[in-house]
TIBA-259407 format. One record per residue: residue number from 1; x, y negated, z of N, C-alpha, C in turn. Coordinates in pm, 1 decimal, decimal comma. Example, Ala and Ser with C-alpha at 12.3 -4.5 7.8 and 13.67 -1.06 7.14 Angstrom:
<pts>
1 | 1319,0 | 569,0 | 780,0 | 1230,0 | 450,0 | 780,0 | 1320,0 | 330,0 | 780,0
2 | 1285,0 | 225,0 | 708,0 | 1367,0 | 106,0 | 714,0 | 1290,0 | -3,0 | 787,0
</pts>
This chain:
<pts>
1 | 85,1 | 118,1 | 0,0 | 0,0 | 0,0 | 0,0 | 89,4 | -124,1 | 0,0
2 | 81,9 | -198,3 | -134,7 | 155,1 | -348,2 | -76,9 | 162,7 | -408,3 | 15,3
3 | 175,6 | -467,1 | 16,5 | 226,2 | -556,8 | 215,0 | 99,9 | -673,6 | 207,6
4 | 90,2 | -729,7 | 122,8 | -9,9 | -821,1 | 113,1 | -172,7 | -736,9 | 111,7
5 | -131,1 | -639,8 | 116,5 | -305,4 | -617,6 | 102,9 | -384,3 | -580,8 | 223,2
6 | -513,1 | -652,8 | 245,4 | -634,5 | -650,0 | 331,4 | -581,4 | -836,1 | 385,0
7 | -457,4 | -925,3 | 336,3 | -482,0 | -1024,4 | 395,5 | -541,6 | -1102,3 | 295,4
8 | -538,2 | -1235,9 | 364,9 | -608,5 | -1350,5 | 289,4 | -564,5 | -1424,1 | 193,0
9 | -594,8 | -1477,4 | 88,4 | -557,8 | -1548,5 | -49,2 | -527,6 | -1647,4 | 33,6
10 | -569,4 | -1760,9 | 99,1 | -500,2 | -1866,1 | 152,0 | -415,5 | -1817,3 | 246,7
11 | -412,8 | -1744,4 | 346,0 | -302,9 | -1749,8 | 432,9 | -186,2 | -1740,7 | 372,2
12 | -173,3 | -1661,1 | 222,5 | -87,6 | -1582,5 | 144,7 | -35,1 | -1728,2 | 68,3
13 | -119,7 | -1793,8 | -11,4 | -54,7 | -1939,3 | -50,3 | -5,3 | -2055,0 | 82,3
14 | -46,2 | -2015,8 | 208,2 | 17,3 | -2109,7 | 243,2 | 109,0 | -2070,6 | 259,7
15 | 154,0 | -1953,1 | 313,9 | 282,6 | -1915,5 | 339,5 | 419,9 | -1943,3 | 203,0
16 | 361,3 | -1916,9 | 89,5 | 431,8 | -1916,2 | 5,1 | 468,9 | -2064,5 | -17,3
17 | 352,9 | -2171,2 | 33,9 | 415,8 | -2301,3 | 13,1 | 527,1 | -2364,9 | 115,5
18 | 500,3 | -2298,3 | 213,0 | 587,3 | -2344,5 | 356,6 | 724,6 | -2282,2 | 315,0
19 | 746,6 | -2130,9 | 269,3 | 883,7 | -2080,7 | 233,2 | 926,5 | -2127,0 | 89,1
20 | 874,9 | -2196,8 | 10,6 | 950,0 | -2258,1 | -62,1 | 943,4 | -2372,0 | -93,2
21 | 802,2 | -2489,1 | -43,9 | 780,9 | -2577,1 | -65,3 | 717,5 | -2629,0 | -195,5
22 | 668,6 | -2520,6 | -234,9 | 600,3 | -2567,4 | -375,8 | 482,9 | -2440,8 | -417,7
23 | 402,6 | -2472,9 | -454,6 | 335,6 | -2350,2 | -526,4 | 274,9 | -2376,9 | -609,3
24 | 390,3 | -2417,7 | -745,2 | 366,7 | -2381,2 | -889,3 | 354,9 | -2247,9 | -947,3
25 | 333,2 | -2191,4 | -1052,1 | 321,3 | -2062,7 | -1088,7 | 411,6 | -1994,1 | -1073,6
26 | 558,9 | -2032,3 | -1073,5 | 669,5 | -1906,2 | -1042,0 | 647,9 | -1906,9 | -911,0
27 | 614,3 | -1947,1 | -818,4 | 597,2 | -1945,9 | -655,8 | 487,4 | -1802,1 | -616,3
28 | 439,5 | -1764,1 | -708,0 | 374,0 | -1660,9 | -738,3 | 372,7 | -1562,1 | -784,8
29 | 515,5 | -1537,2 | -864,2 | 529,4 | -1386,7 | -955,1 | 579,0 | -1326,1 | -873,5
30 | 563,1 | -1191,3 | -877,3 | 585,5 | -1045,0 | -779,6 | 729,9 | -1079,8 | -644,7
31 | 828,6 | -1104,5 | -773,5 | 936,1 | -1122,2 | -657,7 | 970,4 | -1199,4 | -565,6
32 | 876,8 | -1339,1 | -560,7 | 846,9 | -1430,8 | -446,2 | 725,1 | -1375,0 | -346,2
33 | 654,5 | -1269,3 | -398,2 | 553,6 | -1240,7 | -287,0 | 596,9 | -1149,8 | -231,5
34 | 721,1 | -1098,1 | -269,5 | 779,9 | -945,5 | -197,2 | 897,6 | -1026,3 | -119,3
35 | 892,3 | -1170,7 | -82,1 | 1001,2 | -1189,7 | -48,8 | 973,2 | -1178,0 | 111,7
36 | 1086,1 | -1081,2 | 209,0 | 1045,1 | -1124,3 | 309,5 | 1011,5 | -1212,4 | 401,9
37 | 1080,2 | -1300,8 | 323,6 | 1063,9 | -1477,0 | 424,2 | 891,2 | -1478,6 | 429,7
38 | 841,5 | -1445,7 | 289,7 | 735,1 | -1492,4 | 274,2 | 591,9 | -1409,4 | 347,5
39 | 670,7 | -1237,2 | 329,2 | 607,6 | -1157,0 | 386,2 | 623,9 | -1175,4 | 565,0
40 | 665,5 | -1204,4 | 622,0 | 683,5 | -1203,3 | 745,9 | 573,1 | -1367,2 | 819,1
41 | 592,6 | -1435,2 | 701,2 | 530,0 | -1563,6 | 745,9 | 408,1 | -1549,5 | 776,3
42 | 318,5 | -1463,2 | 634,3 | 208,9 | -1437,8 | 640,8 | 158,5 | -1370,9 | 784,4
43 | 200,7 | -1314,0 | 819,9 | 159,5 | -1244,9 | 976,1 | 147,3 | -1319,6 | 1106,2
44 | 213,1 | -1473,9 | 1046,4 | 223,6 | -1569,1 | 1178,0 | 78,9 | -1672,1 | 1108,8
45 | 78,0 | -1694,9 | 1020,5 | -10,4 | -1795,3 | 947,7 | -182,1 | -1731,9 | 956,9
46 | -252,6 | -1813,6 | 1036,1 | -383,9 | -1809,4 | 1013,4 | -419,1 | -1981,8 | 939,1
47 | -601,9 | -1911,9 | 907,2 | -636,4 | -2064,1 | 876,4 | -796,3 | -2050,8 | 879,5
48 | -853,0 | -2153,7 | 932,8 | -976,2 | -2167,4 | 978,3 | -1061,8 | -2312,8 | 886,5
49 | -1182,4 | -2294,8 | 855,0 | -1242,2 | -2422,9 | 806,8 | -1362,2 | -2490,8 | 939,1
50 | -1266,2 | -2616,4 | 931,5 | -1272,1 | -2732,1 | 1002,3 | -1478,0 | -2808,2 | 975,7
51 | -1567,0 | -2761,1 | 1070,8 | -1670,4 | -2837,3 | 989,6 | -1686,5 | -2983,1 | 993,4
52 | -1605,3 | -3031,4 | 1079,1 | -1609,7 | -3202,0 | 1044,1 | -1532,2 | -3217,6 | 896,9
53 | -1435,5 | -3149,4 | 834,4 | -1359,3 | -3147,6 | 756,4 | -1489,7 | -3122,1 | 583,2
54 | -1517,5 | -3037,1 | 664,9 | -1686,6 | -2934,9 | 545,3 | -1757,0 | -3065,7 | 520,0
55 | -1805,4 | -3094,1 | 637,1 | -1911,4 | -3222,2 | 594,7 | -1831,5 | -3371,8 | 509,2
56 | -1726,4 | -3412,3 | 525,3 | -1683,6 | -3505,7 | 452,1 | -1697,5 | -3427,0 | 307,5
57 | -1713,5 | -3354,3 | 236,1 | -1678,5 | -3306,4 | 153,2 | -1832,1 | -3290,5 | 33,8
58 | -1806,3 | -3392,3 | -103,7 | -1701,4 | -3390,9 | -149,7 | -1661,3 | -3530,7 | -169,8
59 | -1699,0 | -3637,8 | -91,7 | -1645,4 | -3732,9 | -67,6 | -1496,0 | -3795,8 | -51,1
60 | -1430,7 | -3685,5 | 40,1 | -1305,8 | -3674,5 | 76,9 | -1276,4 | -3485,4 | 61,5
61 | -1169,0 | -3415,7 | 108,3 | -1076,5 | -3293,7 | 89,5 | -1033,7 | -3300,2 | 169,3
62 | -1024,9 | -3323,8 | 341,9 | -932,8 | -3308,3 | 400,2 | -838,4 | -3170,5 | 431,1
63 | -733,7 | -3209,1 | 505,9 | -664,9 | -3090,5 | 546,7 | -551,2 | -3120,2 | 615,7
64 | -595,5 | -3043,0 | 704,2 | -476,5 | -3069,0 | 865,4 | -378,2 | -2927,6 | 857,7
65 | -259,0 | -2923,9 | 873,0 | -204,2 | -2800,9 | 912,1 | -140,3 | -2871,4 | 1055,2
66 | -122,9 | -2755,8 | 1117,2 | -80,3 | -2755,8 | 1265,4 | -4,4 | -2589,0 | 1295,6
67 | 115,5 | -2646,2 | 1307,5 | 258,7 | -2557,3 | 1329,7 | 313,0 | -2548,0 | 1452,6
68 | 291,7 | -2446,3 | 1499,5 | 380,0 | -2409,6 | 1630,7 | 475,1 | -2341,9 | 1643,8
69 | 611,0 | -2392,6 | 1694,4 | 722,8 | -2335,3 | 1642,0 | 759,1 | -2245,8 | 1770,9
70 | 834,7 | -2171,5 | 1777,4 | 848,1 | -2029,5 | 1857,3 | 909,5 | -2124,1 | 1990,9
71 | 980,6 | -2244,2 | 2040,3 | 995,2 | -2303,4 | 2111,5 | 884,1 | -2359,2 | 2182,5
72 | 777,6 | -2357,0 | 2137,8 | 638,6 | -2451,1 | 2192,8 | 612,3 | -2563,1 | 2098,4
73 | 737,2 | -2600,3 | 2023,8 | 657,3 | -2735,1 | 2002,4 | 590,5 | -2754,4 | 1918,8
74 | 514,1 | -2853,7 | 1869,4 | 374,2 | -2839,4 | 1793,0 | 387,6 | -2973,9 | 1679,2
75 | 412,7 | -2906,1 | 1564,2 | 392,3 | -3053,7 | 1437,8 | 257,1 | -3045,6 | 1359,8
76 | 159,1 | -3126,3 | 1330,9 | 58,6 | -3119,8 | 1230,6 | 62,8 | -3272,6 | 1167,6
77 | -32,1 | -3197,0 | 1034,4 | -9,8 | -3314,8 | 914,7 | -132,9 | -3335,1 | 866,5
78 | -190,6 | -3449,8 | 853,7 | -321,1 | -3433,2 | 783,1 | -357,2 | -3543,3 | 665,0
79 | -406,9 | -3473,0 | 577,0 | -465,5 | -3573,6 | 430,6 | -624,4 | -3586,1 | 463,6
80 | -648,8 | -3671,0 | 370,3 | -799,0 | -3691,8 | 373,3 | -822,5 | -3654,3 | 215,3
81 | -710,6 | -3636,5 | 125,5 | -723,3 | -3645,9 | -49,9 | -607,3 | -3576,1 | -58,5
82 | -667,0 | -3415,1 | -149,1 | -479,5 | -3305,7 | -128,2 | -407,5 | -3400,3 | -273,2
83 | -268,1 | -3394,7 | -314,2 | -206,4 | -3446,2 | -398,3 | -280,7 | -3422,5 | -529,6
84 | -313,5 | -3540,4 | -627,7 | -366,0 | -3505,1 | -738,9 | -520,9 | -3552,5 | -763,3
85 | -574,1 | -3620,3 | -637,5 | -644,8 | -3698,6 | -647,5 | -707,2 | -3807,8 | -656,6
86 | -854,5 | -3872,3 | -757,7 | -789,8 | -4006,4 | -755,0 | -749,1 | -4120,2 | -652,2
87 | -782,1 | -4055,5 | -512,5 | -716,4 | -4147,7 | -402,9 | -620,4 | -4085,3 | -374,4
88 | -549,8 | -4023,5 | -391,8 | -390,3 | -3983,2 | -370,3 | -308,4 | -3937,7 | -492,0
89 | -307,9 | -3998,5 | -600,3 | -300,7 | -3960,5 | -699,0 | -128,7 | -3902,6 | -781,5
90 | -93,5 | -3789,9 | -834,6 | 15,9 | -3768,2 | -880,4 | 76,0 | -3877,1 | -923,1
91 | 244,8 | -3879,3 | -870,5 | 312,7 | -3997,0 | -977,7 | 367,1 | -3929,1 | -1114,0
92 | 424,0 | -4046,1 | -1218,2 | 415,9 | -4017,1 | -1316,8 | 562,0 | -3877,1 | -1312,7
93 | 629,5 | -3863,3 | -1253,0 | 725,2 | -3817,1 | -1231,0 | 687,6 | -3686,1 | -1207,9
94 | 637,5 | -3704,7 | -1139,9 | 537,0 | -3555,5 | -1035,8 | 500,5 | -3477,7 | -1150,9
95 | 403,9 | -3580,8 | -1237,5 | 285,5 | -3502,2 | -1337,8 | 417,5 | -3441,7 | -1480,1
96 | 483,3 | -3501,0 | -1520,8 | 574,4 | -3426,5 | -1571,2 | 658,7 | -3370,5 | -1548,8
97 | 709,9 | -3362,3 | -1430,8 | 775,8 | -3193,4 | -1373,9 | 692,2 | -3094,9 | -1379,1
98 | 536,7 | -3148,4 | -1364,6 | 471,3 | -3009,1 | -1402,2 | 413,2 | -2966,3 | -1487,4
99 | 449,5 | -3058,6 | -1587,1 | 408,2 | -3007,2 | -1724,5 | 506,0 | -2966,9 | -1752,1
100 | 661,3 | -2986,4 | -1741,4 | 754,4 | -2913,3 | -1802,4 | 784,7 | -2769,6 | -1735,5
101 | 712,0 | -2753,5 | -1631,4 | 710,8 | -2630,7 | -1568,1 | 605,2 | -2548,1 | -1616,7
102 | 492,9 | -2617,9 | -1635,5 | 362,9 | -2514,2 | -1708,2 | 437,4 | -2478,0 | -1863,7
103 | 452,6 | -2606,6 | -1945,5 | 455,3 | -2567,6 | -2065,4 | 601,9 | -2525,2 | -2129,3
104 | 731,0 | -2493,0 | -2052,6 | 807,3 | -2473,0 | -2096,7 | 841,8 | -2317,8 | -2119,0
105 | 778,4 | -2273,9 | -2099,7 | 742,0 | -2133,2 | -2144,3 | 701,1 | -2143,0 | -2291,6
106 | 653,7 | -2201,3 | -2346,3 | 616,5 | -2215,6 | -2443,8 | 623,8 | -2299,3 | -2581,6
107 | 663,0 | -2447,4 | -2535,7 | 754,5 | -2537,2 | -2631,8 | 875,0 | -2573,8 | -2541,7
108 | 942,6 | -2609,9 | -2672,7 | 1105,0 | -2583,5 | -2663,2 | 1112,5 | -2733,3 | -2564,4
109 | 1218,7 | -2822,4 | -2529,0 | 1205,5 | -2890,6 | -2445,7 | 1177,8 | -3016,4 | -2547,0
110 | 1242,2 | -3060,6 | -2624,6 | 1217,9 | -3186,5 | -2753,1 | 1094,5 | -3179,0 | -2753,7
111 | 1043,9 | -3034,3 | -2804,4 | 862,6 | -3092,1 | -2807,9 | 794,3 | -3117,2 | -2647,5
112 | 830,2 | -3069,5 | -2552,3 | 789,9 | -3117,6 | -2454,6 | 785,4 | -3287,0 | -2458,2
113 | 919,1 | -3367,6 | -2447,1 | 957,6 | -3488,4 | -2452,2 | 865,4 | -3549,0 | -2550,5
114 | 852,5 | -3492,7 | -2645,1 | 755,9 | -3606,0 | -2734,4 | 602,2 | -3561,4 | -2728,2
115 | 557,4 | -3469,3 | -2680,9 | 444,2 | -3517,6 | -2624,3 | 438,0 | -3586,9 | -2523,7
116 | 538,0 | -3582,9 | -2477,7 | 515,8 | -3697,0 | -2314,7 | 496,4 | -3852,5 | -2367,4
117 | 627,3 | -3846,1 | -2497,8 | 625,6 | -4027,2 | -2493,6 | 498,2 | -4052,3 | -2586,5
118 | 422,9 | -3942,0 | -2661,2 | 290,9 | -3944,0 | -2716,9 | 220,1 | -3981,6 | -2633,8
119 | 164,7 | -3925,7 | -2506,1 | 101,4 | -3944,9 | -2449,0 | 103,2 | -4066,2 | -2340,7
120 | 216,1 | -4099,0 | -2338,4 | 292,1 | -4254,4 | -2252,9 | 206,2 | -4361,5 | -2341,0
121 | 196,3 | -4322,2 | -2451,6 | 188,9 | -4436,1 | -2564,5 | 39,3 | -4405,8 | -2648,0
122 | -35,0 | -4308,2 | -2544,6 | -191,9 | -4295,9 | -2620,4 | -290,1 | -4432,0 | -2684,7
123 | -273,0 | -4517,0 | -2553,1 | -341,7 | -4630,0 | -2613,4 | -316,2 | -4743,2 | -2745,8
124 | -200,5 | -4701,6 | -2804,9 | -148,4 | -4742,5 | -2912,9 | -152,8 | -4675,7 | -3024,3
125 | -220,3 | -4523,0 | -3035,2 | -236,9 | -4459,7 | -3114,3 | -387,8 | -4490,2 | -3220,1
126 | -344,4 | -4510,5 | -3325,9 | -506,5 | -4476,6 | -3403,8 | -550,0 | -4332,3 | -3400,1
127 | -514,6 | -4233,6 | -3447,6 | -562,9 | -4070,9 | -3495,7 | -426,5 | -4018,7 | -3367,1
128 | -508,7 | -3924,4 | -3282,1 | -432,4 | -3835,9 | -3221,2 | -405,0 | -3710,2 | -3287,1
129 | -443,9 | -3693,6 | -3441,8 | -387,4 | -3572,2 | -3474,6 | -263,4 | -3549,4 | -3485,4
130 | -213,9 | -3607,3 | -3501,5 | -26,0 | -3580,2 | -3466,6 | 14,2 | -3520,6 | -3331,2
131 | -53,1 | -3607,5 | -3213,9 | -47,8 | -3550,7 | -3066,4 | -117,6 | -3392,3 | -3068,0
132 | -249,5 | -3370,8 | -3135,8 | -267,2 | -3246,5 | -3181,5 | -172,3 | -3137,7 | -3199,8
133 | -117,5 | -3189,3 | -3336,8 | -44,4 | -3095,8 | -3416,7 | 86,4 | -3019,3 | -3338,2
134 | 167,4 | -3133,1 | -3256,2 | 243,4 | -3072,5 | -3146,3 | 184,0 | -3028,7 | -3052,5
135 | 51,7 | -2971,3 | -3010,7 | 26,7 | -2876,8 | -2926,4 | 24,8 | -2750,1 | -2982,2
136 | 43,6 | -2754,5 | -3065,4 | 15,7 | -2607,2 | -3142,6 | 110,1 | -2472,2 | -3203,6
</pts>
């Protein structure tokens, strides 16, 4: 039986975000979920929904984490808007690291770059079929 199985899809992403700090799609292929850092975390990590948190929603998204470290001491963090929304919104920097992470699997990096400055420069465009044509 895998190690992950009978637990929870979120406990399982948070853990994976705390041991590497990110959970883009490679944060997810087999050999990061077999990692023990990650497997061991999961067994310390619960997570509960907050109903003052329920009722703002979908107004606001909040989300508090609260960490207790094997010493006692206690850090938590809380948003009212998770990253990527329009009140907390990705910077431009942000949003293309992760497009070059989604789509570089797939176009070479030049075409990455010029859809970016395509798309930098949408409002100056007459016909986006060109921006098209490099998706393809």
């Amino acid at each position: 039986m895998h190690p992950w199985a009978g637990t929870c899809e979120n406990t399982n992403a948070i853990s994976v975000a705390i041991c590497k700090n990110k959970t883009g799609v490679d944060e997810f292929k087999t050999e990061v979920l077999d990692d023990p850092e990650v497997l061991t975390l999961i067994k310390k990590v619960r997570w509960e929904v907050d109903p003052e948190a329920e009722a703002m929603y979908p107004k606001a998204y909040p989300a508090t984490v609260i960490a207790t470290m094997n010493d006692g001491s206690i850090f938590e963090s809380h948003v009212d808007y998770p990253k990527g929304d329009p009140e907390n919104p990705a910077t431009l920097p942000e949003i293309k690291e992760k497009f070059h992470s989604l789509a570089g699997k797939y176009l070479e990096e030049e075409k990455r770059n010029e859809i970016i400055t395509r798309v930098e420069r949408l409002e100056e465009v007459d016909n986006i079929a060109g921006l098209a044509d490099l998706l393809r």
